[in-house]
Residue, then its C-alpha position, 0 to 999 in steps of 0.5 A: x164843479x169839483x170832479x166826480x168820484x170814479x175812475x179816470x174816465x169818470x173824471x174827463x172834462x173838455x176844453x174849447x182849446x181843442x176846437x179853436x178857442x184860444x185866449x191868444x191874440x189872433x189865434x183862428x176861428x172859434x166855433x161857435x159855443x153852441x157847437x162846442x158844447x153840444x159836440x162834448x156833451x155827445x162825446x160824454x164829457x162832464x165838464x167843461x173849462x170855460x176858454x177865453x173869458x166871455x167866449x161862454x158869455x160876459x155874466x155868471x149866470x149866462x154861463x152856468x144857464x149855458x152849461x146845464x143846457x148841455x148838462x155840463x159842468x164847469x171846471x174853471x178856466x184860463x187867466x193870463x196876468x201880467x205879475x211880474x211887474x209891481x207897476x202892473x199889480x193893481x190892475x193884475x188883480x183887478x184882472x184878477x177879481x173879474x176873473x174869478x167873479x165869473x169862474x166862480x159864478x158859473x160854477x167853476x172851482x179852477x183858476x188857472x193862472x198863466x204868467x204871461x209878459x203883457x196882454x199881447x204875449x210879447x215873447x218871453x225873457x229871463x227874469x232876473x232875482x228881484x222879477x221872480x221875488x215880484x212874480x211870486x208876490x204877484x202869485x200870492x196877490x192871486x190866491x188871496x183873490x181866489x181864496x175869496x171866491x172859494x177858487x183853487x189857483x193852479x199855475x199853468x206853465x205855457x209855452x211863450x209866458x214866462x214859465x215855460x222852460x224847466x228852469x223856470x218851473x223848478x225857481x217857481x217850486x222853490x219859490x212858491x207854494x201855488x198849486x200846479x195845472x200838470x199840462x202834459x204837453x207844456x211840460x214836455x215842451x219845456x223840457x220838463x219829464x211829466x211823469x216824474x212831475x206827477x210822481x215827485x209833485x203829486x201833492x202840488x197838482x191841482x188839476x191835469x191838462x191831457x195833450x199828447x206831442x210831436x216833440x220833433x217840433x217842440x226844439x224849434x217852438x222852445x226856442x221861438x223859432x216857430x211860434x207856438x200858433x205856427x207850431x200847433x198849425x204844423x200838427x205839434x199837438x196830438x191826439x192822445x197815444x198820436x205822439x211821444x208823451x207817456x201819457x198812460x205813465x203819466x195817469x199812473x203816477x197820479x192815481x197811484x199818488x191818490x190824485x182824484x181831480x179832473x183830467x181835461x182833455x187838450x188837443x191845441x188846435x187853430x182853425x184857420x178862416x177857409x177851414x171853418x166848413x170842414x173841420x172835425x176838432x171832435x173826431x180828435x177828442x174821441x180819438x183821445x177818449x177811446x185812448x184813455x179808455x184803454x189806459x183805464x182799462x189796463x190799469x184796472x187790470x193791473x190793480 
């Protein structure tokens, strides 16, 4: 579903992420989809991103059915792939092609592609030049797949996948021509300034990812001193206007640059087992839908 015309809060779409729906191993609970869909659907969201694949269901037609239930749309949705490896090429782009069949199926128009070291998300290293030569490959090898599937590839980059630091984001815009998914809080993790991503990249930036940080605990998470589950358990994702990512600049630069996609909400969020009955992800989503108002708010007083 290509985002609708509008403004800034015309454009919100919701990602299961914020209430527990991760592709990463042993991430939490997942809320059942029905809740998850019903609670966007009541906060006014118009899309969704369709969390780990299957999660919305094993078959195309199951999940756009699912969607119009709650009158929602789909944007696309998150693939880690192994592409830096020839040996594992083959089967990245068998991964490749189930993934788009189904984000396309259901309706979607993003694949986001994550770079991830294997299927377990071992702990990322350094590539050297020939890695980051069959990396780039591998990023083409997905683009041609999506190009069959009428699918736009946007590269995520992700704390504990292989790009995730500054440097590693700068090699792939050097070396690549792939379209970027502008996470917000990935990049300031990283050590990436996104708003000077937004101002400098505009013309690469396929979709945004909205999450603000508490970048007091981002130094610990870069280093892998704390995993990146520990760190979204101890509160290192925010509401938005809850940490320190310029958030509003961020939007700014982008309209400014005449961006007109989706902006998808995402507050990383684990839920643990004993918190299952408690826990309230949409309080937090509406926390950042009330923030974004007052942004566009602002902007449209300024214009």
């Amino acid at each position: 579903m290509k985002a609708p015309k509008g403004t800034v809060v015309d454009r919100l779409a919701g990602a299961p992420i914020s209430w527990g729906v991760c592709e990463v191993p042993g991430w939490g609970v997942m809320l059942p989809p029905e809740r998850v869909l019903f609670e966007m659907a009541g906060l006014g969201l118009k899309a969704s991103e369709l969390g780990a694949l299957g999660y919305l269901g094993d078959e195309p037609e199951q999940i756009e059915a699912l969607l119009s239930r709650y009158s929602l749309g789909a944007v696309g949705g998150f693939v880690p792939l192994v592409l830096h490896e020839p040996a594992a090429r083959d089967r990245a782009e068998q991964d490749a092609e189930r993934a788009a069949r189904l984000l396309h199926g259901a309706g979607g128009t993003y694949f986001v592609t994550a770079v991830v070291v294997d299927d377990e998300w071992s702990r990322p290293f350094e590539l050297d030049a020939h890695q980051w030569d069959d990396l780039v490959s591998g990023l083409d090898t997905v683009e041609r797949v999506c190009a069959r599937h009428g699918l736009i590839q946007v590269l995520h980059p992700h704390i504990g996948t292989l790009v995730e630091r500054a440097e590693q984001v700068q090699q792939v815009i050097e070396r690549s021509t792939v379209r970027w998914c502008l996470d917000t809080g990935h990049l300031s993790i990283g050590g990436v300034d996104p708003v000077s991503f937004a101002a400098e990249h505009a013309d690469r930036v396929g979709l945004v990812h909205l999450k603000d940080v508490d970048l007091s605990l981002a130094p610990d998470v870069l280093e892998h001193k704390m995993s990146l589950l520990d760190g979204t358990r101890a509160g290192l994702f925010r509401a938005l206007g809850r940490g320190e990512v310029d958030v509003a600049a961020i939007v700014a630069a982008l309209e400014a640059s005449g961006y007109s996609g989706w902006y998808v909400l995402e507050q990383d969020t684990a839920i643990a087992v004993e918190a299952t009955g408690s826990v309230n992800p949409a309080a937090d989503v509406r926390v950042s839908i009330d923030y974004l108002n007052e942004v566009a708010a602002s902007m449209g007083a300024m214009s």
